[in-house]
N, C-alpha and C positions, 0 to 999 in steps of 0.2 A: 708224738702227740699232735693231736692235730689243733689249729690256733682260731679261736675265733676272730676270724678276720674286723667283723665290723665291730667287733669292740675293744680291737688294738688301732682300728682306723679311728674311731671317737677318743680312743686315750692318744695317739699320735697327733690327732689336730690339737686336742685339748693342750697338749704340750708346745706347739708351737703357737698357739695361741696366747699363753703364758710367757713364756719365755723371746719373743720377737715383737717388738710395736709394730710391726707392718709385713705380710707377705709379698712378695715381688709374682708378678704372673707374666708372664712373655708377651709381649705387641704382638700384633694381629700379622697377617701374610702382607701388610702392604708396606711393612717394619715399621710401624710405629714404635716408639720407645715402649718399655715394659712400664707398666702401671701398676701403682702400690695401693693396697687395700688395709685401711686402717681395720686393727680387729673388731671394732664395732658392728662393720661389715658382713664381716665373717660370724659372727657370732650371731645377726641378724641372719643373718645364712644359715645356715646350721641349724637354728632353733624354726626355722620356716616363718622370721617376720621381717623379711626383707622387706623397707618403706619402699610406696611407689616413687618412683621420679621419671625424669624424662629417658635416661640410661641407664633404669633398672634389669629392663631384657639384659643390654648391653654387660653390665655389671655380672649378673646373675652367671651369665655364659662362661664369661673368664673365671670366676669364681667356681664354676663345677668343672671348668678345664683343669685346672689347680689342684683341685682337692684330688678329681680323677688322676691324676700325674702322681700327688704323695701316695695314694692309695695303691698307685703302680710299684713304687715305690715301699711300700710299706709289704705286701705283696712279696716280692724279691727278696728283703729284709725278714719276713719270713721264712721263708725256701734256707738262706742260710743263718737259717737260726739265730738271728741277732736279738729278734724280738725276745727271745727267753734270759737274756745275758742279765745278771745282777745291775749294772750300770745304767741298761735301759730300765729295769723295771721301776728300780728307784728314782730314777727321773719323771716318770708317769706316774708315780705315786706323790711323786712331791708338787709337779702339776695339780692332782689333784687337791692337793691340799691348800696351796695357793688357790685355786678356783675357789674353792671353799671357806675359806677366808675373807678374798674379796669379797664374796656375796653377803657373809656376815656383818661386811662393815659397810655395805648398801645397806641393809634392811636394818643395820641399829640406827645411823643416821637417817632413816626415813622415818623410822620410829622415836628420835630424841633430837627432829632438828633445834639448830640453834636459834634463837630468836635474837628478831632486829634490837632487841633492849639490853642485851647482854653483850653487843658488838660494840656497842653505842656505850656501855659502861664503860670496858675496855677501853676504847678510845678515850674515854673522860680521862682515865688514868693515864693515858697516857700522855696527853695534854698536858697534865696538871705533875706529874714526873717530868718532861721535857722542859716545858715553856716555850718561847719562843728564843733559842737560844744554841746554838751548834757549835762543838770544839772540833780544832785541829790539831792532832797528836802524831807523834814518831816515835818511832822504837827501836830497839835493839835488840835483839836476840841472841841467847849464848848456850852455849850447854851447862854450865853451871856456877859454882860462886867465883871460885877463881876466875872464870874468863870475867864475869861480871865486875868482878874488884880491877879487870885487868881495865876495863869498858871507861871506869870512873876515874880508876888515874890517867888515861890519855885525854879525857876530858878535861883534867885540870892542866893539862897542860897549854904554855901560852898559845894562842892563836889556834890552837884547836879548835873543830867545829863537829859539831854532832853528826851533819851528816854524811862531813868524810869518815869518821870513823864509822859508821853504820855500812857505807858504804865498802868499807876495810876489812870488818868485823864480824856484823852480822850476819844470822845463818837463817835470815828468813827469804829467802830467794826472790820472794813475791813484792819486797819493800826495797832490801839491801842496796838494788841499783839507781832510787830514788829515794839514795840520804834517811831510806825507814818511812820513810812518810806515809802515812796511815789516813791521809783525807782526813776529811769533814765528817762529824756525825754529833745523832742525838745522844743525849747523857744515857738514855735505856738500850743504845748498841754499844754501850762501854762497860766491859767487864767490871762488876761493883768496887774492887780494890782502889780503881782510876778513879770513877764515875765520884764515887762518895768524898774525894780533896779537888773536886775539880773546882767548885767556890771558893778555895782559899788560896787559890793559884797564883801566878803572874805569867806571863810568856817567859818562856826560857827555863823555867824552875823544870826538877826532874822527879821524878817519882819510882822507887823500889829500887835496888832492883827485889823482882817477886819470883816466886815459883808458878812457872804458870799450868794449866792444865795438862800437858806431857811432858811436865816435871823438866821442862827448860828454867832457865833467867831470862828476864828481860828489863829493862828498862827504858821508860817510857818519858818522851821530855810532851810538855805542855806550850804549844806552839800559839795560840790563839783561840781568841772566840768571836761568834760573829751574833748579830739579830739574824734570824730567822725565819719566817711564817712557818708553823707547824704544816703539815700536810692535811686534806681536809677531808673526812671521815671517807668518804665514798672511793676516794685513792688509795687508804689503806685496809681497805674492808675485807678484799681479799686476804691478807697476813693476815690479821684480824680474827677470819674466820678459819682458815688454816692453823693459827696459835690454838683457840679454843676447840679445835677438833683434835689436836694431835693430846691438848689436856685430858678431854674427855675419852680417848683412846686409853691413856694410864690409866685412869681411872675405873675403864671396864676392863682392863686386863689386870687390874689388879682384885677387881670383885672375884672376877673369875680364874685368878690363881687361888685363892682361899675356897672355891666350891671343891667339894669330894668328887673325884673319879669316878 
């Protein structure tokens, strides 16, 4: 059967386009290093609204060298039949559908941006939950009650110290070699079980042990607290808006898991 070529060349870029942040295109004959084109590029290419610049000729060249090369490429992949394989076609299908998605979540947020008064809330809250005030926490980590129960009686024992056992004991790879030590943070990056006794604290006191979200133990000792300056809107504006976007994403996937098929 015969393949229509340029519309397995438009599903083959679509898919590398999708699937790669950058294509690589070969240096020129004078070997210059190969030069990466971010997909914005290319998709400005493709759609024929390549911005002028000063090395858009420049750009544009390498850019249809490339495409010309997959098309060679694609071409061949043809002849032995790869294009028809189950593995490819579902991969261009699911390209597609990724295209089609991101475009969806361009056009709702162009259609429901967020407003500066609702970042500005946010932040209020978050203010007014933090204060000016940051804890230093450790922890332990275990697989379950018993290693836990094992955690607390080497604790009690004399001259013991938390962070050699952490360093002994625990199984969280990313703390264990520094005594568990979990840094500085605000009370709203502390899981609520912490967050909510951290007022009635002292240094040294311990907390759980708890079940944590992949159904580990752990237990958590309260190191200190310090004054703080909150950080100041326009520094976390970014998270900010990123939080209130990833909200209002559930919130339209959940409209749109209750509309009819």
């Amino acid at each position: 059967m015969e393949v229509d070529m340029k519309k397995w060349y438009l599903a083959i870029a679509l898919l590398i386009l999708i699937s790669q942040p950058v294509i690589a295109i070969e240096g020129d004959s004078k070997g210059s290093p190969a030069t990466s084109f971010p997909e914005s590029a290319l998709v400005e290419f493709l759609i024929g609204d390549m911005r002028q610049a000063p090395d858009a000729d420049t750009r544009r060249s390498r850019l249809q060298q490339g495409l010309r090369l997959q098309e060679a490429i694609i071409s061949e992949a043809s002849r032995l039949k790869l294009t028809g394989r189950q593995d490819v076609q579902a991969k261009v299908e699911l390209a597609r559908r990724q295209a089609i998605v991101e475009a969806y979540w361009l056009d709702f947020f162009r259609r429901n941006p967020i407003p500066e008064s609702a970042l500005k809330n946010a932040y209020g809250k978050l203010v007014e939950a933090n204060g000016n005030r940051q804890y230093r926490l450790s922890h332990i980590l275990v697989k379950d009650d018993a290693a836990a129960q094992k955690v607390l009686d080497e604790l009690k024992r004399a001259n013991s110290s938390f962070s050699t056992v952490a360093k002994n004991i625990s199984l969280d790879e990313a703390t264990r070699l520094k005594g568990g030590e979990l840094g500085w943070h605000w009370k709203t990056e502390i899981v609520p079980f912490v967050a909510e006794k951290l007022n009635n604290l002292k240094p040294g006191d311990l907390i759980g042990p708890w079940q944590t979200a992949k159904d580990m133990m752990t237990i958590v000792k309260f190191e200190e607290s310090r004054e703080q300056n909150f950080p100041d809107f326009d520094k976390l504006k970014p998270q900010l808006e990123k939080s209130l976007r990833q909200q209002m994403e559930q919130q339209e996937l959940a409209r749109l898991e209750k509309q009819p098929r």
